[in-house]
N, C-alpha and C positions, 0 to 999 in steps of 0.2 A: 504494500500500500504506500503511497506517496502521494501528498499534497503542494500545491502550485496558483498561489495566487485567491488562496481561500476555496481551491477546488481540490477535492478528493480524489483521486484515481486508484482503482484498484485492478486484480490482476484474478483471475481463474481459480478459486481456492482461495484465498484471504481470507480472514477471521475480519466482520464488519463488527468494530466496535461499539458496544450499547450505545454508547454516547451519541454515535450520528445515525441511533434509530430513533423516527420521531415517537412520540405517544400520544394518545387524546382520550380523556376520561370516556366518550362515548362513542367513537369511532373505532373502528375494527381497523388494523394496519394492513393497506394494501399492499403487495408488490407486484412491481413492475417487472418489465424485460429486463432478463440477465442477473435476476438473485432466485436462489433455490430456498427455503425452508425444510432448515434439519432438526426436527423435534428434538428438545423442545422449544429451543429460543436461540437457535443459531441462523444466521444468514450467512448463505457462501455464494458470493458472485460464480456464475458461470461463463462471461465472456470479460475481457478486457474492458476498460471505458472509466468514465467519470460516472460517480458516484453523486446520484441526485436527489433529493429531497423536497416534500412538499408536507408542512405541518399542519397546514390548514386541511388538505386534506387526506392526513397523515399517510401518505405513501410513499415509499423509497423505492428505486429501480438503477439503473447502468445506463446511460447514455454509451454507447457505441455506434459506431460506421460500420457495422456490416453487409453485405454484399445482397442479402438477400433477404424479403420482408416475412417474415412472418405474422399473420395475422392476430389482435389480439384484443378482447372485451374493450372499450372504450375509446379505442383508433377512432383519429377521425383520416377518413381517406377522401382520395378523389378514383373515384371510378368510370370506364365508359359502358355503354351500353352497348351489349351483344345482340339481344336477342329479345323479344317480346312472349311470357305465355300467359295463360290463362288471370293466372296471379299473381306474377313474379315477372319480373327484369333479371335477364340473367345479365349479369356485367362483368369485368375484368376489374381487378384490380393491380397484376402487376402480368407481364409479359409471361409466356410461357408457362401459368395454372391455370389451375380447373377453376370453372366461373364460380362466384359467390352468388345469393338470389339476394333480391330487395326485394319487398311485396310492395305491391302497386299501392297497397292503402299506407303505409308507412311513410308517411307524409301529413303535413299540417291539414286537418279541414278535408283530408282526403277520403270521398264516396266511388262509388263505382262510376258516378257521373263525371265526378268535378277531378279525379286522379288524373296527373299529371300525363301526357303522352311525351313517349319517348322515343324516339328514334333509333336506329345504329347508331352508335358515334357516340351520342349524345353524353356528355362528361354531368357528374351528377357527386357533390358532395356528401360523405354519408359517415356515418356510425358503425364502426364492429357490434352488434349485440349479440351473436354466435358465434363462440372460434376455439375449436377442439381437431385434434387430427384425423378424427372417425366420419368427419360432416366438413362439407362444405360451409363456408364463412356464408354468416345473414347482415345483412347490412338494415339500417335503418335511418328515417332521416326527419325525424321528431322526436322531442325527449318524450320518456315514456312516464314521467311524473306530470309532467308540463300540459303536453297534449302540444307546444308551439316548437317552430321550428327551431328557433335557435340560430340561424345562419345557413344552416343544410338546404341542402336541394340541388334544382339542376343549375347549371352552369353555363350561362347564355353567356356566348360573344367570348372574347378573349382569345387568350391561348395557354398553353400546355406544355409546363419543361421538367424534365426531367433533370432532378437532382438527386445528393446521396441521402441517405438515412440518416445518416449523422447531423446535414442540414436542416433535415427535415424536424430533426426532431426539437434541434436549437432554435428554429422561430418558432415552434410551437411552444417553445418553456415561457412562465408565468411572469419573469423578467431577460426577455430575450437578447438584451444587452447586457444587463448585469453577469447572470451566470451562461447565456448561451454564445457571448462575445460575439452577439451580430446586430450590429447598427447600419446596413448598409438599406432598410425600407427607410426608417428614421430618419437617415439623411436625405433619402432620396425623397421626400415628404416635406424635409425642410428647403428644399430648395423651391419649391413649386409644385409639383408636380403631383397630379392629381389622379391616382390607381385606387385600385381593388385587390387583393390579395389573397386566395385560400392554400391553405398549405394541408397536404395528405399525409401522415405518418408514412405510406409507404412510396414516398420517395418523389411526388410530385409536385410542382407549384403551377396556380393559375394564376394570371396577371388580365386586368381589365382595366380599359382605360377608356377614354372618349379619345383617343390620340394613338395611332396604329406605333408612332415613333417613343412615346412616354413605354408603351408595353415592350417593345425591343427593347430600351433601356435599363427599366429595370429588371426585365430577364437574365439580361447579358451581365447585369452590374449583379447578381445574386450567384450563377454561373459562373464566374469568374471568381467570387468571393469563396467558394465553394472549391471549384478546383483546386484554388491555389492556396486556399488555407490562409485567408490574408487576416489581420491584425486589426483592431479598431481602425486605427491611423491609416494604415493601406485603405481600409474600404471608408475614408473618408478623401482620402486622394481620389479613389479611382473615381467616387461618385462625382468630383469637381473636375475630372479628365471626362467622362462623359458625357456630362450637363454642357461642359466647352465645346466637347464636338456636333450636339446635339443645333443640326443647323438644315433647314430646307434642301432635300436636294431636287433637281429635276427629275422627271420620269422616265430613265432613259437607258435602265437596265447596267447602267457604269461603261456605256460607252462614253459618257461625255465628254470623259478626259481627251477622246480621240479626236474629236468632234472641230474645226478650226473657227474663225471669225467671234470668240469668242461668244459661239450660241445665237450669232446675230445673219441672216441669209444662206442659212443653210442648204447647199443643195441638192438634190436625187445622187451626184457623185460621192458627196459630202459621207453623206450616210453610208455609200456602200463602202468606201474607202475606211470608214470608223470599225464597220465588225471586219473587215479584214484583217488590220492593223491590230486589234484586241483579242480578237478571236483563233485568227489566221482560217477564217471560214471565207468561202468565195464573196467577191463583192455585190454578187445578184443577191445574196441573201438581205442585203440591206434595200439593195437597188430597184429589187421588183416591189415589195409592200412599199416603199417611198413612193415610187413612178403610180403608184394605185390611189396614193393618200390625196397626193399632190394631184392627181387628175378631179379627183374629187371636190377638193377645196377650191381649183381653179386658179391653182398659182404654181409660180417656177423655183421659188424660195420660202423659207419659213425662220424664224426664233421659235428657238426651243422652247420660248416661256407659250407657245400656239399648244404645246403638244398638253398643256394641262388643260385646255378646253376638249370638249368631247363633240366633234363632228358628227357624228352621228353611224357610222361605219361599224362601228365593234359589234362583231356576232354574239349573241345575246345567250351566250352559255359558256362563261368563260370557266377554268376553272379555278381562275383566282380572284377575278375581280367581281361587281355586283355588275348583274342585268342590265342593259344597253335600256331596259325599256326604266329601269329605275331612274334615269336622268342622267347619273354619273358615276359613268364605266370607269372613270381613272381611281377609285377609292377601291386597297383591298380590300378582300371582304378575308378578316381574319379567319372563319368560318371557314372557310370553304379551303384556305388554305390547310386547316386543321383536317380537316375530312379529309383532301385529298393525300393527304400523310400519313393519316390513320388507315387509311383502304390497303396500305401495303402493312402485313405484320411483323415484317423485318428490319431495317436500317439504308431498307435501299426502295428506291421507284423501281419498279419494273413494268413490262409491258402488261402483263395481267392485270396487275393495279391501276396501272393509268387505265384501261379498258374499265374497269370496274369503275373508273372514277366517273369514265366519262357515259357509261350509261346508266348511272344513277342521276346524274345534271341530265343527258339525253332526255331522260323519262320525266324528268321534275319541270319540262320546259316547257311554258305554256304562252303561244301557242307552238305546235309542235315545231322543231328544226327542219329548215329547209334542207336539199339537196346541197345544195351550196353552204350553207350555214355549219350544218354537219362535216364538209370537206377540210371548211376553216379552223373547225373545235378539234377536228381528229390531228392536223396538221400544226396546230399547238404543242399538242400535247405530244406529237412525235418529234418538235425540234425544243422539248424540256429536256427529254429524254436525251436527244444528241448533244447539247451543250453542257448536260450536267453528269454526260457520262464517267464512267471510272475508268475509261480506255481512252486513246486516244492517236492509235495507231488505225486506218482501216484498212477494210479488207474487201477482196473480191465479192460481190454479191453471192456468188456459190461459197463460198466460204464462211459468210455468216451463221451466227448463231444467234437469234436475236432471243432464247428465250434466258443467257445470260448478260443480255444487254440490262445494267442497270445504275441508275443513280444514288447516290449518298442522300441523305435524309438533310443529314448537316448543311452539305453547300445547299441542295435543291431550299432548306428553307432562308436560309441568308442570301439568296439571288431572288428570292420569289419578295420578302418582307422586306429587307434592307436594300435591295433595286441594289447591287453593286455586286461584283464578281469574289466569288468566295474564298482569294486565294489563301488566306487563312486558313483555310476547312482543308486545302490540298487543291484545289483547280490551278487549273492552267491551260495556256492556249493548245489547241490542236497539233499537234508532229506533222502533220501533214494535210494541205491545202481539203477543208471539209468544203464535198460538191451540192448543190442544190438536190441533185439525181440522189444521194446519201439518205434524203427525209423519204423515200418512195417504199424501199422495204419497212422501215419501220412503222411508216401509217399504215400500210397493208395488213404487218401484223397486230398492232392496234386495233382495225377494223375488224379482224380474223376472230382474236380475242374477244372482241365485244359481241359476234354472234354466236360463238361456241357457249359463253356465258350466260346468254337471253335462249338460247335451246337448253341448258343446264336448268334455269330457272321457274 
């Protein structure tokens, strides 16, 4: 055992002194994760960790980073939604287990009428109130003295990062600066900035904002704090290295940098010259959607600052942005970028996924996608796929293999939300000149995919 800064840490076997067990004339002593009870008044940690305390409501447990969640009576988690039955929401709560159920009525005010609809996807804050190794975990998402929610429920808008256990469990303590040494929301709150926050025990944070750039911020500024293990003082730097950078950019996917006349009469060559030079992808890629946009508008030249109006052109099923018919196509829609992330179960896009993404928007489209409109949506989502690939050498069309063609989860969402090229995450430009002719087998097998799936269905 050893102590650091008025924090206890102990070790696998340790004799927990009476003195840092709490008591309460009328309360039973809970324990948490990572202490055993050895009849008759001994406690012996079983994992590594700090040593935690709560008098008030006389409970003692381990803080630990371990690897992997196990579920446990009064978790509060973030879960998604699998599945719909009769009574129950079957949901996930960590990658790679068997689902846990939520019952439909296990909510505020909740009848068979007025109970919440849920969808796939659908992220839903909740309660452990079952969790043995013989049963699947029950979740719940009203107190069961109370009859009210308490904060619980589902989880509109935002987004969804995965963090460790160990963080998880340190915003959750009762003074999350004092004893969980994390001030990095606190500051980001004293700056301005104006979010929503739920934090899951096992292992996840939601961030919500009225501001797509505020939610990247403090993601990245929590993520980072996490990773790196940083210090009060560190995470009040980095929060004033963020907030600095924290600055409008154009919508222009991080070619801008390419881009000459400093964003001012840009033209059809302008553009195709920029993803060349960034991408090392042929110049028609830039050159033919310009020559389409520009016929449209009815001019030879543009400012970049044109491209934040919305002409009216955008196919009305994107799978990141909102509805052409909602007014304005240029606003991500966090949403949908979360779905289409979630559609894949693993750390990569692939063509199945995208398929699966895009006939779920297909179908949700009302009024239905044209021939043309569908060509557009499929042709999207085959050149995410090309740009955000993990290869970068190609190959003969007979040589392909497109059902290992796939993208990283990490760069696809820092290209998709932060509009700038991932090279942090590991991107970089093409080895070799990528042709227009390149995007044809991939939308094929996207469109191949999407009806094997709708026959599946």
């Amino acid at each position: 055992m050893a102590t650091q800064d008025d924090r206890v840490f102990v070790l696998p076997g340790d004799e927990v002194p009476a003195s840092l067990i709490p008591s309460h004339p009328k309360r039973a002593l809970k324990l948490g994760p990572g202490l055993r009870h050895v009849p008759p008044s001994e406690l012996i940690p079983t994992v590594a960790g700090q040593l935690v305390t709560d008098r008030k409501k006389n409970s003692i447990w381990v803080e630990y980073n371990g690897g992997r969640y196990i579920p446990a009576v009064g978790d509060l988690v973030i879960c998604t939604v699998q599945r719909s039955g009769p009574d129950y929401y079957f949901v996930t709560i960590t990658d790679y287990s068997s689902n846990a159920i939520l019952p439909q009525l296990a909510f505020e005010m909740a009848t068979k009428k007025t109970r919440p609809q849920l969808n796939h996807g659908a992220l839903v804050y909740a309660r452990v109130c079952l969790a043995n190794r013989h049963m699947d975990p029950e979740l719940e998402c009203v107190s069961p003295t109370t009859g009210k929610a308490d904060g619980l429920g589902p989880l509109v808008g935002g987004m969804l990062y995965d963090i460790s256990l160990g963080m998880s469990r340190r915003l959750l303590m009762r003074k999350s600066v004092e004893e969980g040494k994390v001030a990095v929301l606190e500051e980001l709150g004293s700056a301005g900035l104006a979010f929503e926050t739920a934090v899951g025990r096992n292992g996840k944070l939601w961030v919500n904002s009225d501001s797509v750039k505020t939610i990247l911020i403090v993601g990245r500024a929590v993520k980072e704090t996490d990773d790196s293990n940083l210090g009060i003082e560190q995470q009040k730097k980095l929060v004033r290295k963020l907030i600095k950078e924290d600055h409008d950019h154009l919508r222009l996917m991080g070619y801008v940098d390419f881009i000459p006349h400093d964003g001012r009469n840009v033209t059809i060559q302008d553009f195709g010259n920029a993803i060349f030079e960034s991408t090392n992808w042929h110049a028609d890629f830039g050159i033919l959607p310009a020559t389409a946009a520009f016929g449209k508008l009815g001019v030879s030249s543009i400012n970049l600052s044109d491209l934040n109006s919305t002409p009216g052109g955008e196919h009305p099923a994107s799978m990141t942005r909102k509805d052409a018919s909602s007014g304005d196509s240029n606003t991500i829609d966090i949403t949908r970028v979360a779905q289409l992330l979630a559609d894949s179960k693993n750390n990569y896009l692939t063509v199945e996924s995208v398929a699966k993404t895009r006939n779920r928007l297909d179908a949700s489209s009302s009024p239905p996608l044209t021939t043309g409109q569908l060509a557009v949506a499929q042709g999207e989502a085959a050149l995410m796929l090309l740009l955000m690939r993990d290869t970068y050498v190609s190959l003969p069309v007979n040589e392909q293999n497109l059902t290992t063609l796939r993208a990283p989860k990490d760069r696809t969402r820092v290209w998709l939300l932060e509009e700038k090229f991932p090279t942090a995450q590991g991107w970089r430009p093409a080895e070799e000149v990528v042709q227009v002719a390149d995007l044809g087998p991939i939308n094929t097998a996207i469109v191949d995919s999407q009806a094997s799936q709708r026959a599946l269905s």
